[in-house]
DSSP file (Angstrom, degrees, kcal/mol; ACC not computed):
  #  RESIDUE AA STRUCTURE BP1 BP2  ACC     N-H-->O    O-->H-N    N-H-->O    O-->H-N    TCO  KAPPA ALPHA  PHI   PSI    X-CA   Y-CA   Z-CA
    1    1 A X              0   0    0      0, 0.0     0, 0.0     0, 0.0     0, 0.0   0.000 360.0 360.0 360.0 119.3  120.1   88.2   95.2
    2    2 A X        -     0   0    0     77,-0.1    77,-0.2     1,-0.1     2,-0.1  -0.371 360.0-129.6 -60.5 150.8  119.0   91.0   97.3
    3    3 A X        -     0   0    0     75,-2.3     2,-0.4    84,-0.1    77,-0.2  -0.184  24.9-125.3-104.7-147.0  119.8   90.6  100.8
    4    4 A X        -     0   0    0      1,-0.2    -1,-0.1     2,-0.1     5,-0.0  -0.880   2.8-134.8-136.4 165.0  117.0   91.2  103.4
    5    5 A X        +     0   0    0     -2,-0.4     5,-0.4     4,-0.1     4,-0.3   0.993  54.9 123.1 -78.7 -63.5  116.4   93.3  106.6
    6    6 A X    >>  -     0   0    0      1,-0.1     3,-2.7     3,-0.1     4,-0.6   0.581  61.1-124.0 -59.7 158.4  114.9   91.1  109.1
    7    7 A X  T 34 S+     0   0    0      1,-0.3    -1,-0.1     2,-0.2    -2,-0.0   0.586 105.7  56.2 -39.2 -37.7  116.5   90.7  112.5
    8    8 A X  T 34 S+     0   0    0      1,-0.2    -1,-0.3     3,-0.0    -2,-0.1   0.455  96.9  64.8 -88.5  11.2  117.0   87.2  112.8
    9    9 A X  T <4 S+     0   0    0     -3,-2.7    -1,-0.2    -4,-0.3    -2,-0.2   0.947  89.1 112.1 -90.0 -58.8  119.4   87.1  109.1
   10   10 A X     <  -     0   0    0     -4,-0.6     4,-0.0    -5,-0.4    -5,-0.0   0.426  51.2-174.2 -30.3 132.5  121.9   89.4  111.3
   11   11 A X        +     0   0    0      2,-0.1     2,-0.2    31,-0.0    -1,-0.1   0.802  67.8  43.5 -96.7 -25.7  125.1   88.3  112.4
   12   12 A X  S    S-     0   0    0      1,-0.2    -2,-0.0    28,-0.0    28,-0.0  -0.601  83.5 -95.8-139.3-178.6  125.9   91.2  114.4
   13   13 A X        -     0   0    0     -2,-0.2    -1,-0.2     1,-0.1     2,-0.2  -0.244  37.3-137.0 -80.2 177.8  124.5   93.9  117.1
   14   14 A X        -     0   0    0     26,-0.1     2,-0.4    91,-0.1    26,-0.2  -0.889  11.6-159.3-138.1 154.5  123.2   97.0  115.8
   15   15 A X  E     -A   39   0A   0     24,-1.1    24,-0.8    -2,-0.2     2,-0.5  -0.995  28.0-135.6-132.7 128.7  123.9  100.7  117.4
   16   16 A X  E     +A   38   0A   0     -2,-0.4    22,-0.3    22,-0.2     2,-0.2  -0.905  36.6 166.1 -82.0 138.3  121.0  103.0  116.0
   17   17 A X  E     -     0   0A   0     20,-1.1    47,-0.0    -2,-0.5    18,-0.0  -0.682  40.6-156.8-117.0 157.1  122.4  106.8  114.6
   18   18 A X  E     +     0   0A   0     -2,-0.2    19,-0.2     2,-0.0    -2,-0.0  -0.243  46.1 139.0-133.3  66.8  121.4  109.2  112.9
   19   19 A X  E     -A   36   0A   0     17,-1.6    17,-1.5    16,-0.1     2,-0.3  -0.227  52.8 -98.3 -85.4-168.4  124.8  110.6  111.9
   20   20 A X  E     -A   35   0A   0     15,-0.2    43,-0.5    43,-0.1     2,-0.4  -0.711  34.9-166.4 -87.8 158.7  125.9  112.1  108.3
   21   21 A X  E     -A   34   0A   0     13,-2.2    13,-1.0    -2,-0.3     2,-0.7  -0.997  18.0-149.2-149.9 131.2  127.7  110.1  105.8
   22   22 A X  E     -AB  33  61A   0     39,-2.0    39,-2.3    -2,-0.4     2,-0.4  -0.832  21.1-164.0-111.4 125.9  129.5  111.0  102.9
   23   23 A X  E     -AB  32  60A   0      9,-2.5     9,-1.9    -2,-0.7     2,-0.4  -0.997   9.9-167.9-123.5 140.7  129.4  107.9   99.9
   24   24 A X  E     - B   0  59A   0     35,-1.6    35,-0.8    -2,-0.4     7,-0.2  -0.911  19.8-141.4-114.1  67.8  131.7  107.8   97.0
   25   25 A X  E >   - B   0  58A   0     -2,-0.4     2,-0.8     5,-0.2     3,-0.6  -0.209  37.5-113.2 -50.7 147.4  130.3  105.0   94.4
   26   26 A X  T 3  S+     0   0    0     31,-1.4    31,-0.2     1,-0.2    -1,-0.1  -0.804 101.4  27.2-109.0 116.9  133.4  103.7   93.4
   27   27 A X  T 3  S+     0   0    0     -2,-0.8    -1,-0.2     1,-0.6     2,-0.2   0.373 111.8  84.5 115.1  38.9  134.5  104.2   89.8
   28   28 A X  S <  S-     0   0    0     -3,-0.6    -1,-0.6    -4,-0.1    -4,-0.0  -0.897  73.7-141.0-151.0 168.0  132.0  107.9   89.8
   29   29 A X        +     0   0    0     -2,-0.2     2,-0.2    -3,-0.1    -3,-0.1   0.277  61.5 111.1-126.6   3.3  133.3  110.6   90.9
   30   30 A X        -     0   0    0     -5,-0.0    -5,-0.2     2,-0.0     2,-0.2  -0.554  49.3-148.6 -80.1 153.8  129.9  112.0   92.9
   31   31 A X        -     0   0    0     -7,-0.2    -7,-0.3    -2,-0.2     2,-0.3  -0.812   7.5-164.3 -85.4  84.4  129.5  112.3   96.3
   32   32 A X  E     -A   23   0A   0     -9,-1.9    -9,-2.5    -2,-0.2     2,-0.1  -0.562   7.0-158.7-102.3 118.1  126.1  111.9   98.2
   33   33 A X  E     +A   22   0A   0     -2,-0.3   -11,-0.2   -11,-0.2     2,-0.2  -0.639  35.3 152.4 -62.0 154.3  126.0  113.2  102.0
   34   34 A X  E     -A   21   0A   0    -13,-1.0   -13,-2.2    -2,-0.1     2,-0.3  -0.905  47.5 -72.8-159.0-163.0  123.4  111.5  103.1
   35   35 A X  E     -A   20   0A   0     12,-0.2    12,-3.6    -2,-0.2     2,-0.7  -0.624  29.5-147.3 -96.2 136.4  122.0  110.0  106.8
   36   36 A X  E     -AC  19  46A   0    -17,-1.5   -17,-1.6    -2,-0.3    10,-0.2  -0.947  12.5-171.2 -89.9 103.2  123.7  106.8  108.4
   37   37 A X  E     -     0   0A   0      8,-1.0   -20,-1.1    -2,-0.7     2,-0.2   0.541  56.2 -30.9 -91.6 -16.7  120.7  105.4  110.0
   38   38 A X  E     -AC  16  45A   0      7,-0.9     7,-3.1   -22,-0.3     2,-0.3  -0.679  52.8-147.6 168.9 152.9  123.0  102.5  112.1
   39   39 A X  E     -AC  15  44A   0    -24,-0.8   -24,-1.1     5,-0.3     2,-0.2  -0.842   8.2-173.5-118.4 163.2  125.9  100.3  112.4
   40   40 A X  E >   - C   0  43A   0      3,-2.8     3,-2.8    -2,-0.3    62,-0.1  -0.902  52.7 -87.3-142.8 161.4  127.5   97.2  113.6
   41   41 A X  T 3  S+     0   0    0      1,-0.3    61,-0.1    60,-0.3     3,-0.1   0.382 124.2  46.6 -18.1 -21.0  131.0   95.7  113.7
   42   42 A X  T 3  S-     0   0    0      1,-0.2    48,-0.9    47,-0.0    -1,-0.3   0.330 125.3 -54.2-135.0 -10.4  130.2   94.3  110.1
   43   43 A X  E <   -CD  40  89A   0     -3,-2.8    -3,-2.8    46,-0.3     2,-0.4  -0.877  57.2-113.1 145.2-171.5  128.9   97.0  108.2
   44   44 A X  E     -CD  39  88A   0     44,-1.3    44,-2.2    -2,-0.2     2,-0.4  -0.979  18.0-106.5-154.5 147.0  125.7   99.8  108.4
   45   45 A X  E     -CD  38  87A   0     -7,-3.1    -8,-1.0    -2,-0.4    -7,-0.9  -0.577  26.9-170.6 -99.7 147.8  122.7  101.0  107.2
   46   46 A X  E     -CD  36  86A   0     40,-1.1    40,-3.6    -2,-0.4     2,-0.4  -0.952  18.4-137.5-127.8 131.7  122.5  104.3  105.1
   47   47 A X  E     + D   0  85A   0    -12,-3.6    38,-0.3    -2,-0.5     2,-0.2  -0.669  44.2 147.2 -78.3 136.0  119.1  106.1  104.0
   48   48 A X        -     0   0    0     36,-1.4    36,-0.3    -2,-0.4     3,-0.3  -0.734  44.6-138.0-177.3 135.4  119.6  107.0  100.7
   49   49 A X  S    S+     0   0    0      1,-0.3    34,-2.8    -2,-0.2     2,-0.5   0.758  91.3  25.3 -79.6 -22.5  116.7  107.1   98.2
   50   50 A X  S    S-     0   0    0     32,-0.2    -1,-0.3    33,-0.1     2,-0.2  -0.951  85.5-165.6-121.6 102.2  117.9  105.5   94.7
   51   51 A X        -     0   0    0     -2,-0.5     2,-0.2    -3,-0.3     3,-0.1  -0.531  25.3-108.0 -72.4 178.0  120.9  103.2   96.0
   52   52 A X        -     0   0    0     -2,-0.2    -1,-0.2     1,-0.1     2,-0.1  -0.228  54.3 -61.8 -92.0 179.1  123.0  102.0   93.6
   53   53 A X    >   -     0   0    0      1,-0.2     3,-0.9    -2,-0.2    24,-0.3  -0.355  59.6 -93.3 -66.3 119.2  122.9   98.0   92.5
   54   54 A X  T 3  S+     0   0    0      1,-0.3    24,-0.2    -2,-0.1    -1,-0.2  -0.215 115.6  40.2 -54.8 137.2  123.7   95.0   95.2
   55   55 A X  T 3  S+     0   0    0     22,-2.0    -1,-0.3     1,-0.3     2,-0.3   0.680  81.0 137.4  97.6  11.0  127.5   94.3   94.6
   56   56 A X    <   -     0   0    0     -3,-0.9    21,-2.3    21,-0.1     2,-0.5  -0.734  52.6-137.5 -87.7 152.0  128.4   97.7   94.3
   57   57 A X  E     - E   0  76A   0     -2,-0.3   -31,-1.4    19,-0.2     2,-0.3  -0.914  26.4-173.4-100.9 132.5  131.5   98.6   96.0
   58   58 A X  E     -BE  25  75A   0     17,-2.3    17,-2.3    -2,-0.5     2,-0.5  -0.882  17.8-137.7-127.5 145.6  131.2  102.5   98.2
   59   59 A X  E     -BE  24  74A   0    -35,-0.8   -35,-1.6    -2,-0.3     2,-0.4  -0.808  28.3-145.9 -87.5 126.6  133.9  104.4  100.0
   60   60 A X  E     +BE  23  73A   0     13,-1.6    13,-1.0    -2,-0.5     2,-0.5  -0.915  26.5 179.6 -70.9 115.0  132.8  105.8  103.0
   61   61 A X  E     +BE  22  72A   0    -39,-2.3   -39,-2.0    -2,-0.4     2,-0.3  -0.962  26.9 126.3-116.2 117.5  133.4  108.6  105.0
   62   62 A X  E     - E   0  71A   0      9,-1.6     9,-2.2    -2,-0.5     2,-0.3  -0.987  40.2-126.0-157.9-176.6  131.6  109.4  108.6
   63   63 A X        -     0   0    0    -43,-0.5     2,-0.5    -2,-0.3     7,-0.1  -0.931  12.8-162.8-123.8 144.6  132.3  110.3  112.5
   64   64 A X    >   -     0   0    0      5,-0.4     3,-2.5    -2,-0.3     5,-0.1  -0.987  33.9-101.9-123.3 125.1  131.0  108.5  115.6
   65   65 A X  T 3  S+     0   0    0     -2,-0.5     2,-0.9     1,-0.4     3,-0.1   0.082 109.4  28.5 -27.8 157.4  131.1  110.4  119.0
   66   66 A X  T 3  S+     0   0    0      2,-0.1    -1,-0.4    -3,-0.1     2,-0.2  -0.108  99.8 100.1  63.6 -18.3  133.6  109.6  121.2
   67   67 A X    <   -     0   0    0     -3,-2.5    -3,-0.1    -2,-0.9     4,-0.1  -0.674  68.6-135.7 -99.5 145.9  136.2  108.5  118.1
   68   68 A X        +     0   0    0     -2,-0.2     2,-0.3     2,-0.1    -1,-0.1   0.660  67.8  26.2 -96.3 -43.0  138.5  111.1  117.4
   69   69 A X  S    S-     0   0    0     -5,-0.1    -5,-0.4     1,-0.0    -2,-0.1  -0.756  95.1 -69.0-115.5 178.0  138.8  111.6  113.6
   70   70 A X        -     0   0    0     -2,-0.3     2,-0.2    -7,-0.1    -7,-0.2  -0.459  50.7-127.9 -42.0 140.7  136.6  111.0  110.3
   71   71 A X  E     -E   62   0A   0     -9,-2.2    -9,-1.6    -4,-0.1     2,-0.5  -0.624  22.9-162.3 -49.6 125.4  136.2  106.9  109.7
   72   72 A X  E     +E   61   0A   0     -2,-0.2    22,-0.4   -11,-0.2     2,-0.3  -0.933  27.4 152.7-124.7 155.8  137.4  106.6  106.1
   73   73 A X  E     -E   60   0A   0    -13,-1.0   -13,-1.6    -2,-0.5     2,-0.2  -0.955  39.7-133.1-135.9 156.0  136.0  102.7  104.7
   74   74 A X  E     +E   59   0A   0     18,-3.5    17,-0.5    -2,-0.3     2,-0.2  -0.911  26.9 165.7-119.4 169.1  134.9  100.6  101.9
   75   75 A X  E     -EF  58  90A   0    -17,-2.3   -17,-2.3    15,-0.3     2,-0.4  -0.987  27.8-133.6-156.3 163.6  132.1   98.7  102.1
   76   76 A X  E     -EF  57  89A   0     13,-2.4    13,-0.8    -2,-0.2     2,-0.3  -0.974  36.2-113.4-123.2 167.8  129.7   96.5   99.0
   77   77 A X  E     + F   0  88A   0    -21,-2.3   -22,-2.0    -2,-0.4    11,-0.2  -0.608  38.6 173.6 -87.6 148.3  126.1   97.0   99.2
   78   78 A X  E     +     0   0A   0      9,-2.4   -75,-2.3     1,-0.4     2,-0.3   0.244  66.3  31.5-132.8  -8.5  124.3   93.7  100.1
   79   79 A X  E     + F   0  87A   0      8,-1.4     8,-0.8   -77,-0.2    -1,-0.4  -0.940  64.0 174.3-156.3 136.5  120.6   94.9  100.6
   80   80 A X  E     + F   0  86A   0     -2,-0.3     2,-0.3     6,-0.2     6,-0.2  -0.953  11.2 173.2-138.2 168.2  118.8   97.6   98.8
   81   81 A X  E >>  - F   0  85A   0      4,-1.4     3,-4.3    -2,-0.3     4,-0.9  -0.724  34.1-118.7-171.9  97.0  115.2   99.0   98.7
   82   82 A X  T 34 S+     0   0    0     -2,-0.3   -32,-0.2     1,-0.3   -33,-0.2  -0.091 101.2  21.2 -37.3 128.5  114.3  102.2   96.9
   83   83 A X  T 34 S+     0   0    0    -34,-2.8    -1,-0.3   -35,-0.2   -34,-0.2   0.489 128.8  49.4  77.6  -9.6  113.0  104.9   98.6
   84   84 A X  T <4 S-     0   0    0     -3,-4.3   -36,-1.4   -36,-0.3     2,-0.4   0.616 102.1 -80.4-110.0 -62.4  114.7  103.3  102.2
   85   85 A X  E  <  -DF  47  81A   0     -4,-0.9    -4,-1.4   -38,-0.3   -34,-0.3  -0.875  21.0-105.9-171.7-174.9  118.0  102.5  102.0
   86   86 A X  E     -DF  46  80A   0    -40,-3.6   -40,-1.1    -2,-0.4     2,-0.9  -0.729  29.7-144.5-151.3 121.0  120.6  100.2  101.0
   87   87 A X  E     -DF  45  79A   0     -8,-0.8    -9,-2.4    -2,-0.3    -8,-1.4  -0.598  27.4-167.4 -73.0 119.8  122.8   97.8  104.3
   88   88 A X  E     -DF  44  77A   0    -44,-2.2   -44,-1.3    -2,-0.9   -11,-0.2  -0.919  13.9-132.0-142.6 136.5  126.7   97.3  103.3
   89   89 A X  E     -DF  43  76A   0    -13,-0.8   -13,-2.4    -2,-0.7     2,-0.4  -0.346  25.6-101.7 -50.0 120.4  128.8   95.4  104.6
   90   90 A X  E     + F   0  75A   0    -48,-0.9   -15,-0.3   -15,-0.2     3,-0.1  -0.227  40.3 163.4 -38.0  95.4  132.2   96.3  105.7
   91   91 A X  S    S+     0   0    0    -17,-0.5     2,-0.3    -2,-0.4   -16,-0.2   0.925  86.3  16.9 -86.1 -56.6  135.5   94.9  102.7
   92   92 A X  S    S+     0   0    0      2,-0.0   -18,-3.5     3,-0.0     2,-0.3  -0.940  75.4 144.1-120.4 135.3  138.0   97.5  104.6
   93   93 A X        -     0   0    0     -2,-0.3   -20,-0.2   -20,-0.2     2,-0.1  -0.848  57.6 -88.7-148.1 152.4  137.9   99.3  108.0
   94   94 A X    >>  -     0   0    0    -22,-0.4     3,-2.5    -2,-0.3     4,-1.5  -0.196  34.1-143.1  75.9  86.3  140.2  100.3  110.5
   95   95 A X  T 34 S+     0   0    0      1,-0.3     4,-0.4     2,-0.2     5,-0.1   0.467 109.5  44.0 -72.1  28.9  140.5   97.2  113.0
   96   96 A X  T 3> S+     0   0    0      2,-0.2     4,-0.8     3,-0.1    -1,-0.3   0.447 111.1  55.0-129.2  -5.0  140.9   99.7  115.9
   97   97 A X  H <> S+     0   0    0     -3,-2.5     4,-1.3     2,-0.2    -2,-0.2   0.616 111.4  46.5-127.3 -40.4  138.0  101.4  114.1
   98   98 A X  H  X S+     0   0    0     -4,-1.5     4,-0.6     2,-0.2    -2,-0.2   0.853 107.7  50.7 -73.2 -70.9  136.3   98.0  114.4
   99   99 A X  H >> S+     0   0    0     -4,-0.4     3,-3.1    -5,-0.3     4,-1.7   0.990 106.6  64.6 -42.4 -80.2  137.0   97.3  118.0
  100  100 A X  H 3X S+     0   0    0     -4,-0.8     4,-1.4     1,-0.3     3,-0.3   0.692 103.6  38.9  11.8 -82.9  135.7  100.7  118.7
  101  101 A X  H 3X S+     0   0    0     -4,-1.3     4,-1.2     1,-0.2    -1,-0.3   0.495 107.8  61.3 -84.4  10.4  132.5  100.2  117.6
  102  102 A X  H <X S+     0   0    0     -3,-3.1     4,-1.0    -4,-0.6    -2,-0.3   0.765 107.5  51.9 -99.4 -36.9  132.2   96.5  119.2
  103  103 A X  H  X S+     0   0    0     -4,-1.7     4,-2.8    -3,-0.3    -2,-0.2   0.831 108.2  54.6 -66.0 -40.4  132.9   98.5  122.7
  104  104 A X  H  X S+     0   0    0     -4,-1.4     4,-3.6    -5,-0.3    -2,-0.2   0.998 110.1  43.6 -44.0 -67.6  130.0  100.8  121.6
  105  105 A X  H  X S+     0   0    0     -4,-1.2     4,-2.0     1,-0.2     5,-0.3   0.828 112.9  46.3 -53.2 -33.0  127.8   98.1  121.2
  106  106 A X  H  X S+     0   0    0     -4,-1.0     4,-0.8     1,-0.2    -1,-0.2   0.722 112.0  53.5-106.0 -18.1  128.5   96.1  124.2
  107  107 A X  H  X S+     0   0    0     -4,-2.8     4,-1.3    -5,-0.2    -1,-0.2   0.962 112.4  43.8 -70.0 -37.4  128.4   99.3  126.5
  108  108 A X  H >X S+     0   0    0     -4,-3.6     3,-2.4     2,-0.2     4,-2.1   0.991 117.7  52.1 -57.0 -83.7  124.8  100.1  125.0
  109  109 A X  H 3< S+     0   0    0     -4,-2.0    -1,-0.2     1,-0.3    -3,-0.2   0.875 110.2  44.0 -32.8 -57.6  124.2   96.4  125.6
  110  110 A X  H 3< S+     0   0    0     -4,-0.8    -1,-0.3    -5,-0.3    -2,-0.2   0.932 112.5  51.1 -57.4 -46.6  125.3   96.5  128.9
  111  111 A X  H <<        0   0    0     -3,-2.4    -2,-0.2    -4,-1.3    -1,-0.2   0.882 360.0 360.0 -59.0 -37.2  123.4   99.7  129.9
  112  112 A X     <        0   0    0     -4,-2.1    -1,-0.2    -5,-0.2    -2,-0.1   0.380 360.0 360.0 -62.6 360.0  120.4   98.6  128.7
């Protein structure tokens, strides 16, 4: 079942970006830069115009300000929509990588 954008399905905050992001479908051997449109704690949304299938599992690559190196991840897609995007959900990240962006959010939150 695809899963769906609106707000209230979300378990977690959201940080809006517009960084680059490098995805690695996993078991292909392409790479697609393409734009990371936001994250949360739990996973992130990526523009990319043909995603791949819900259930797919993607390697990740990207940078967030203030963090020091490349983010390497996995993630499986859980919502997709041609021509917008596709949200996936974090299977491996970094728990310090994790924390991280849970500090983001609750300084933005806090600022706000």
């Amino acid at each position: 079942m695809v899963g769906t954008l609106a707000a209230e399905k979300r378990r977690h905050k959201r940080l809006a970006l517009l960084n680059e992001i490098m995805v690695m479908f996993s078991g292909r051997m392409d790479k697609r830069p393409t734009r990371l449109l936001d994250i949360s704690s739990g996973g992130l949304f990526i523009d990319c115009m043909l995603p791949p299938p819900v259930g797919t599992i993607v390697d990740l690559k990207f940078n967030l300000q203030g963090y020091e190196q490349p983010i390497e991840a996995q993630g499986q897609v859980r919502f997709k929509q041609d021509g917008l995007g596709m949200g996936v959900q974090f299977t491996r990240i970094d728990p310090d990588v994790q924390a991280y962006i849970e500090s983001l959010l609750a300084h933005i939150e806090k600022a706000g």
